[in-house]
N, C-alpha and C positions, 0 to 999 in steps of 0.2 A: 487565485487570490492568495494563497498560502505563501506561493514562488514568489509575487510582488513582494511580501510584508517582510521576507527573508532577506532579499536585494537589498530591500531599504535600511535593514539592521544591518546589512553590510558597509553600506555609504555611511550610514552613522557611528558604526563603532573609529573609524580613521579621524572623524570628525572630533569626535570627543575625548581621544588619547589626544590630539594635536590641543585640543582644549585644557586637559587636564597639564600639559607638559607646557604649556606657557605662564597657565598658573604658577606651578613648581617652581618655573623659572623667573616669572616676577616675584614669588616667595626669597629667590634666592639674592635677587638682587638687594630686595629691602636687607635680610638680615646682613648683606655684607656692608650694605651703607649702616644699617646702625653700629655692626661690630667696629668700623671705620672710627664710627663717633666717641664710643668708646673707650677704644683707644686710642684715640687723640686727645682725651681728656686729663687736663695735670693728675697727677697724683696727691690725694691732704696730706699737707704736711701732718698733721696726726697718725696716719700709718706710716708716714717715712720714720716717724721718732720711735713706732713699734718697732719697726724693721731693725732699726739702729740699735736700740736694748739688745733685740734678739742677737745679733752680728756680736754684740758686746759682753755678751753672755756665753756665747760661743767661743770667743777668745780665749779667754779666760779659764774656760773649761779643758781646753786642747792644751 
């Protein structure tokens, strides 16, 4: 009875890695589609006018 209940935690640990690594792997695809979205997203023009200060502040100073 003991040798069955071992067999079987053998047949299931293969099972449940293959389980856990396709999770991971649909994990991995989401975050690349939203990083995707992300940055495909314009920039506000309100931080480009930060950015611009800062560049023009930097001039300046150099």
């Amino acid at each position: 009875m003991i040798e069955h209940s071992a067999s079987e935690d053998r047949r299931r640990a293969p099972a449940a890695l293959d389980e856990a690594r396709l999770r991971q792997q649909a994990i991995g695809v989401r975050l690349r589609q939203m990083f995707d979205e992300v940055v495909s997203e314009p920039v506000p023009e309100e931080f480009l006018a930060i950015l611009r200060q800062a560049d023009k502040k930097t001039a300046e100073n150099d």
